[in-house]
N, C-alpha and C positions, 0 to 999 in steps of 0.2 A: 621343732624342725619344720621347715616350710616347705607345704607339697610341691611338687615340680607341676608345670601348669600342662594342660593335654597337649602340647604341641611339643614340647619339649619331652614328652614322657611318647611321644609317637616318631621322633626323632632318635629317640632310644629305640625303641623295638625295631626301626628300620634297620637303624644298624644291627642288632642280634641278628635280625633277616639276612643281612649282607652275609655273615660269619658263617652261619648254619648253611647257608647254599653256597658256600666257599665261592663269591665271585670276587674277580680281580679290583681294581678303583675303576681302571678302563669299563669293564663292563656295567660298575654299577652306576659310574656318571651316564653313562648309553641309557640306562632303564629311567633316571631322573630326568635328565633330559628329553626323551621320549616322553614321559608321561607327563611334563611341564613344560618344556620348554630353558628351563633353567639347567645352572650347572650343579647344583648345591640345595642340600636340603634347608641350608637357613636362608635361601631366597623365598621359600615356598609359603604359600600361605594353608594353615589348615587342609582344607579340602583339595590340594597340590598334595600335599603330604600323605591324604587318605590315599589317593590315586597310586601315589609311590609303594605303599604298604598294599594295595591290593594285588598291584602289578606282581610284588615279589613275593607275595604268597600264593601267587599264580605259578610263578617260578618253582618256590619248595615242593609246592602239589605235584609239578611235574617231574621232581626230581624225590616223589616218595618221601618225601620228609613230611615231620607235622606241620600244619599251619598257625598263624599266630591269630590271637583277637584282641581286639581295642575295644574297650570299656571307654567312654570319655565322663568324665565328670565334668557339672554343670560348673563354669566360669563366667564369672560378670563380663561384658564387653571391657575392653581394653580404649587407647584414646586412638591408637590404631585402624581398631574395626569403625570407631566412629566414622576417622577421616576414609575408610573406604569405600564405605555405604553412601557417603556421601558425596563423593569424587562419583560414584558410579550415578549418582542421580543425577551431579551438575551438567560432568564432562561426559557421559554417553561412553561408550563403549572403547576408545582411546584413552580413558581416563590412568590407568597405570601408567604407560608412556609420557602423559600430561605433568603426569607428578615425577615424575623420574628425571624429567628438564627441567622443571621447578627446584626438584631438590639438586641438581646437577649445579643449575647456573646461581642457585643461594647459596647453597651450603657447601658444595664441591664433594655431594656425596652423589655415588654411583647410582643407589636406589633409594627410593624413599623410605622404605623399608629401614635403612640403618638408621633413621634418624632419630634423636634423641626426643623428651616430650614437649620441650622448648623449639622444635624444629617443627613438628606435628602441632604446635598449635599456630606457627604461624603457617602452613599448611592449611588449618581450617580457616585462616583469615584468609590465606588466598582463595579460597574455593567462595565465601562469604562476597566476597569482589566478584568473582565470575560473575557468582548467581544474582546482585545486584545488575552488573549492568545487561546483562538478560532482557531481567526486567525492565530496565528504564528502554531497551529496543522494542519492545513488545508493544 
């Protein structure tokens, strides 16, 4: 059996969270939202996710119920986290939006996020061009 990876197993406990403080969809897109920016917990990345889990265990505290806790188990980087870390080095602080017209006007995908590992490496070849011609302006 193959372990579910910590993002997925904190996407699970969110929703337990939602259950146990009996809040509507309405309200608990308002808390993801709020605490991200996004509508949806599989936009989120990790530490988006944490944010979401502490927000609604802010919630159960306040409504006397127990709180939850997150154990994360160590996971190798993903091709993912590669192309994030490094979108954040090339493209500076825009860098999600960057990649989201990237993947928009390539692949006709909404976020770079969905995209497959054939899409995220050509992803890393575009960041690889950024950061070339950088360099040859320098």
């Amino acid at each position: 059996m193959e372990q579910k990876s910590n993002r997925s197993r904190l996407i699970g406990l969110i929703h337990v969270q939602k259950t146990v403080a009996k809040l509507d969809d309405e309200t608990y897109r308002t808390i993801i939202s709020g605490a991200t920016g996004k509508e949806s917990c599989t936009e989120c990345t990790t530490q988006e996710l944490r944010a979401i889990f502490r927000d609604l265990n802010l919630i159960l505290g306040k409504q006397g119920k127990k709180t939850f806790s997150f154990y994360p188990r160590w996971e190798p980087p993903t091709l993912k986290d590669a192309v994030i870390a490094r979108a954040r080095k090339i493209l500076g602080d825009d860098w999600e939006n960057r990649l989201d017209s990237f993947s928009q006007s390539k692949f006709s995908k909404a976020k770079f996020r969905l995209c497959n590992k054939s899409e995220l490496l050509r992803i890393m070849a575009f960041l690889t061009n950024v950061e070339r011609k950088e360099r040859i302006a320098e």
